[in-house]
N, C-alpha and C positions, 0 to 999 in steps of 0.2 A: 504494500500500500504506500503510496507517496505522502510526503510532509501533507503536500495540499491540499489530498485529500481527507486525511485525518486531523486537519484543520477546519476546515469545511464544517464536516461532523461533529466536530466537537463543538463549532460558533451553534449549529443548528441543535447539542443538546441543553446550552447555554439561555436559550429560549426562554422568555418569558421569566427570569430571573430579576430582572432589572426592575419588575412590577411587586416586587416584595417590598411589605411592609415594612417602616423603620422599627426598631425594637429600640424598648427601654434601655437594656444593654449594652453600651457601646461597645465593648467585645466584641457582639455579636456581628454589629454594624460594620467594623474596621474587619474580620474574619470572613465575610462577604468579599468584602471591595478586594483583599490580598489573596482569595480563592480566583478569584475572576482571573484579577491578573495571570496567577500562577498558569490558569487553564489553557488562557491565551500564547504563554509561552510551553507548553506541554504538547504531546500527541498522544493519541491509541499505542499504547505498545506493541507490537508486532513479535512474531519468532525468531525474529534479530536481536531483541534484546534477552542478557542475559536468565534475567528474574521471568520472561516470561516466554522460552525457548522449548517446551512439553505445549505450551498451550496456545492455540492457534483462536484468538475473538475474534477475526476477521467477519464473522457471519453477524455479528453483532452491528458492523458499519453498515450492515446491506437491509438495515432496516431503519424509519425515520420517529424515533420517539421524542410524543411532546408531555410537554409537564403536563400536570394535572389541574385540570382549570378548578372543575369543581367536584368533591369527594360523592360516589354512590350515595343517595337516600340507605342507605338500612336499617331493619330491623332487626329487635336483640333472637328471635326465632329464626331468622336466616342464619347468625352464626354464634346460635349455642352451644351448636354440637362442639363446635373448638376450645370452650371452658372447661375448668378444671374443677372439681369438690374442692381441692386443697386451696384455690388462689381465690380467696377475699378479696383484694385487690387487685384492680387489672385496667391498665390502661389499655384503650383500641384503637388505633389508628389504619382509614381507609383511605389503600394508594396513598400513606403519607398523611395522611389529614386528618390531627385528631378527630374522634367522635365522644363526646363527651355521653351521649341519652347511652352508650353501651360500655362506656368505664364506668367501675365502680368508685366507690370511695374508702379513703381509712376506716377501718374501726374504730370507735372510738378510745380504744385502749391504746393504738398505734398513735389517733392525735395529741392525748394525752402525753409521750415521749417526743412530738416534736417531731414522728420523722417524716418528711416528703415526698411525695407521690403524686406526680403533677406533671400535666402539659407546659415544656417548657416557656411558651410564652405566659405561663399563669406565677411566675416566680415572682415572691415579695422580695420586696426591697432589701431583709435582709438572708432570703435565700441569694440573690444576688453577690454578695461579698464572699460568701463562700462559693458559688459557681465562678467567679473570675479567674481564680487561680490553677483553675481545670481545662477549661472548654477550649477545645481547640491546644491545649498544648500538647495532648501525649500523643495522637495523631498525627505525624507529620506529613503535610500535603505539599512540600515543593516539590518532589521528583516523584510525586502519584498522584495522577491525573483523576482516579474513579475519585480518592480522598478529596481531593479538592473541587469538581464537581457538586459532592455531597456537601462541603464548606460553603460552597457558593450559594445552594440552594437554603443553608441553614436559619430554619423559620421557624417552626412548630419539632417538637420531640418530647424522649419520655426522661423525666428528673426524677433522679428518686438521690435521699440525703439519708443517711442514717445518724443519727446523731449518737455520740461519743457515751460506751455504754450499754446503749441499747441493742437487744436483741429483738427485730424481727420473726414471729414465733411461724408466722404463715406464708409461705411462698406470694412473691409479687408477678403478675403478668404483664410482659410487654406483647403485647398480639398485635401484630401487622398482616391486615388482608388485602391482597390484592384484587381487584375486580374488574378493570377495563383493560384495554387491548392496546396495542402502542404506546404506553406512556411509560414516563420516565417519573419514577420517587422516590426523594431520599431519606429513608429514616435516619432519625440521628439518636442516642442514646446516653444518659450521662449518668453515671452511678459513684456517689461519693458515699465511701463507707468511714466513719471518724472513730479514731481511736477507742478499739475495743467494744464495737459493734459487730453484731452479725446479723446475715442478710442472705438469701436463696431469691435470686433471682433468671425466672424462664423468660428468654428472648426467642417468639415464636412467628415462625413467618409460614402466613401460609395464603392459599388463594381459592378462589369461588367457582374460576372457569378455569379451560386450558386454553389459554392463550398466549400470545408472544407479548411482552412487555420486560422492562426492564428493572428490578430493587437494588439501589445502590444504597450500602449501610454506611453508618460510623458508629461505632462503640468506645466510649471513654470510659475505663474503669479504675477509682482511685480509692485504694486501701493504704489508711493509717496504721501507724503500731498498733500488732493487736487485734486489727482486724480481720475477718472470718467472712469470703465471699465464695457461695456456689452458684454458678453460673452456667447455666444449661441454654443450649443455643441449639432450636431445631429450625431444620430450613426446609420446606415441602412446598415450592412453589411449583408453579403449573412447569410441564417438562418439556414446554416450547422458549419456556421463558429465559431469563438471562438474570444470575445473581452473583455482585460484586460487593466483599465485605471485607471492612478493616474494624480489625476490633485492637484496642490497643490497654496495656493491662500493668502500674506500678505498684509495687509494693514497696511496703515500710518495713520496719525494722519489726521482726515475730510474727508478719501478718503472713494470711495464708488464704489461696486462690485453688479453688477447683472449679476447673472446666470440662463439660462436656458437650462435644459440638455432634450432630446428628447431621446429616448430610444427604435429602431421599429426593430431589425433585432440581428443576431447571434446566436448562437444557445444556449452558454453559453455565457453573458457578466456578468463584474465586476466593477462598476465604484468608485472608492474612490474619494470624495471629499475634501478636508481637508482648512478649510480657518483658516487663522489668524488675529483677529484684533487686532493689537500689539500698537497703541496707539489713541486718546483719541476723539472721535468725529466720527468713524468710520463706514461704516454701509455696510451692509451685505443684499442683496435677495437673496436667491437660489431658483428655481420653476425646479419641473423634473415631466416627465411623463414617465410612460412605455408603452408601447400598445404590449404588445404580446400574441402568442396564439400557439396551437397545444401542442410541447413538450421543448419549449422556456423556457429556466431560465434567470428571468436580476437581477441583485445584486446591491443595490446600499445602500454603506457605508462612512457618511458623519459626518464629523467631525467640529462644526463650536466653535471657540474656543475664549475666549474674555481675555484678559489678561487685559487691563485697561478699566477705569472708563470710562461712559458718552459714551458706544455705543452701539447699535442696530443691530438686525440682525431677520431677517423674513425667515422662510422657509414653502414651499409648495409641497409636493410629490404625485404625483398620480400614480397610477398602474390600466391598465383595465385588466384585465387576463381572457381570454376564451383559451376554450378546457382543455385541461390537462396541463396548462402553471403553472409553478411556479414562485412566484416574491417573492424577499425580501428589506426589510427596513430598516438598522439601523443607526439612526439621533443621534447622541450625540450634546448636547447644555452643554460648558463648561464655567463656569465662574470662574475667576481664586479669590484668595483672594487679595482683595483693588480694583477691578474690579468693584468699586460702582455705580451704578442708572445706572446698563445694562439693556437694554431690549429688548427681545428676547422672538418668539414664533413660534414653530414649530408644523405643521400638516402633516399626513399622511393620505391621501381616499384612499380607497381600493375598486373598483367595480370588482367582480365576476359574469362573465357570467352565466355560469355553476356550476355543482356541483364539477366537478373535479378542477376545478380551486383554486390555494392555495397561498396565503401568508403569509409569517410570516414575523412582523412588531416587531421592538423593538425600539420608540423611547425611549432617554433619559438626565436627566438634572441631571449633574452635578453641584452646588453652593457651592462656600466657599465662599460669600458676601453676604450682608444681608441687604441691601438697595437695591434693584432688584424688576424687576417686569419681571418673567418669566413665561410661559405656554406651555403646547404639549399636543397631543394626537393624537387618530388613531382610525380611523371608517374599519369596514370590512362588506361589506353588498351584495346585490342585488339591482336591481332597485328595487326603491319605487313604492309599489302598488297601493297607491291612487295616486302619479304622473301621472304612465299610466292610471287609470281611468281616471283623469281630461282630460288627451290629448285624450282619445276614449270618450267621453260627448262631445267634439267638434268634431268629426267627423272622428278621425284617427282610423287607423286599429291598433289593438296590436299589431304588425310588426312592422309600421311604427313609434309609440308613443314608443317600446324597442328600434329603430335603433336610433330616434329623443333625446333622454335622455343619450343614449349612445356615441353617436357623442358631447351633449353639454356639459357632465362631463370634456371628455378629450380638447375640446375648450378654455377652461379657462386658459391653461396653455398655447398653442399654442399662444393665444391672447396677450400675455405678448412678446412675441420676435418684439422686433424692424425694422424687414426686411420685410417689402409688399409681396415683391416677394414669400419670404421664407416660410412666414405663412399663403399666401394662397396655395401654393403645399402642405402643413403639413395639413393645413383642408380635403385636397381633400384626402390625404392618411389617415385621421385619416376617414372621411366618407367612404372611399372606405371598409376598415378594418373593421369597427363596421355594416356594414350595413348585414342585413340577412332575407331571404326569409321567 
């Protein structure tokens, strides 16, 4: 693709940006104007560039997506079936545009602690002094065009503040549906957890039709000393569609982040992870799965990064790929210099259905310290042979002993999400998906 034309495309997703409302926030205002710019000096990355050389968006230019003028009418009966028992709380935004008559509200036990859970343009004056020091900085959008895109268009999103202390006892919902066809939305996301709070929060994206449209995310995730965040991230958009996601993740000193990203729908997704342990006790899960299949690409580029001494970080990646799906993997584990007695270990499984089925996996470790105990690696295989004989010696069909092995690979990850509700509907989709005549 030539500069020009990935200039073009990009002024043409830039569209109807400039009719955005000024916000309270000047943050917000000045993170606009320096997204724009950045866009204008940016292009589509192409398989020439390094970070994105597995993965071919070209097909993403050959469609023309406009913003979202005005969000779907719905009804809370049209999309019930997506709530949880567990999540009291639940923001909903359609194509990007809060819906207020379908989020709930605090309990009043949760208002009582001060914590916030809110449409970002709903922030008082003094959730403002504490958003300043967050928004827009652990992100970085100069040399990532989708990030900055998403900056440009940043208007409406979901705030949630825990304040110092406090534990949130019930899961919070960020639910994002998509409903119209061509369009371009950017959800954005901002979660401040303050010293010695805890918080379980599900970032759920899912859609109504199958159609082609595009979800470009941003996720800001900022843990104080002490702090305790689970973070569950399912993506099930329509599997014509296109999803691009930067979530970006600092820890404090003792604070501790688990992640689980789910990964079942779009037709092209990209998900960047990028954590920071920025001081000294810190620790780190991240567990992701993909399940795709047919002519599904899912990308997922994770960055877990240790700057000081005495922290840990665990990661787990799985990918099932049938039909002619492509998945890729690339895991960097960075330990910075004086980062001493880190320890950290990264795995990538790779089960392939089929023969067409492809991944290319590149975990990697970075070390400039030398008191470390680090480890990774990647398996790329089929089912094991003598597994299914063992299960056919007790009585199962080769059918039912590929569909039973294939169901309990992707289980493992599943099993790790903290919500009942959540991880038994992800069993029955991961059983429904693997299962074959």
């Amino acid at each position: 693709m030539s500069i020009v034309t990935s200039d073009s495309y990009l002024k043409s997703l830039l569209h109807g940006q400039s009719q955005l409302s000024m916000s309270p926030l000047e943050r917000l205002n000045q993170l606009r104007a320096n997204a724009v710019d950045r866009v204008s000096a940016l292009r589509i990355p192409t398989k020439n560039d390094e970070e994105w050389r597995f993965t071919d968006i070209s097909p993403l230019t050959k469609i023309s997506f406009q913003p979202v003028r005005m969000a779907s009418p719905l009804q809370s009966s049209s999309v019930e079936h997506f709530y949880l028992a567990e999540t009291v709380t639940r923001l909903v935004f359609i194509d990007g545009v809060y819906a207020p008559n379908l989020s709930t509200q605090l309990s009043e036990t949760s208002k009582d602690s001060n914590v916030v859970v809110s449409n970002l343009l709903a922030a008082t004056s003094e959730n403002l002094a504490a958003i300043e020091p967050h928004l827009g900085r652990h992100t970085d959008f100069q040399d990532n065009v989708f990030a900055a895109l998403n900056t440009a268009f940043l208007h409406e999103g979901a705030l949630i503040i825990v304040p110092r202390n406090v534990s949130v006892e019930m899961p919070v919902h960020l639910l994002f549906i998509a409903t119209q066809k061509e369009v371009a939305s950017h959800p954005r996301c901002l979660l401040i957890a303050e010293p010695s709070s805890t918080v379980t929060v599900l970032e759920d994206y899912v859609t109504l039709q199958e159609e082609t449209y595009i979800t470009n995310t941003v996720t800001e995730i900022v843990l104080a000393d002490n702090a305790t965040v689970n973070h569950v991230r399912i993506q099930r958009d329509s599997k014509q569609s296109f999803h691009m996601a930067n979530c970006s993740v600092s820890l404090a000193r003792a604070s501790r982040y688990h992640s689980v990203s789910i990964t079942l729908g779009a037709r092209i997704s990209r998900y960047n992870l990028n954590v920071q342990l920025k001081d000294e006790g810190a620790e780190c899960a991240a567990d992701g799965l993909a399940l795709i299949s047919n002519h599904q690409l899912a990308d997922t580029h994770t960055c877990i990064d240790h700057t000081k001494p005495h922290c840990t970080s665990r990661q787990l990646h799985k990918c099932i790929i049938d039909d002619a799906a492509h998945a890729v993997f690339n895991g960097k584990i960075m330990v910075r210099p004086g980062a001493q007695l880190t320890n950290s270990t990264q795995s990538n499984r790779n089960l392939l259905l089929t023969s067409k089925a492809r991944i290319d996996t590149k975990p990697q470790l970075e070390i400039f310290a030398n008191d470390v105990k680090c480890a990774h690696g990647a398996t790329v295989g089929q089912l094991d042979n003598e597994e299914i004989f063992y299960l056919r010696s007790r009585g199962l069909s080769e059918v039912t002993a590929r569909n039973l092995l294939t169901y309990a690979f992707g289980a493992e990850i599943i099993d790790r999400i903290p919500i009942a509700s959540l991880k038994f509907r992800l069993e029955q989709t991961v059983l429904e998906q693997t299962q074959k005549n």
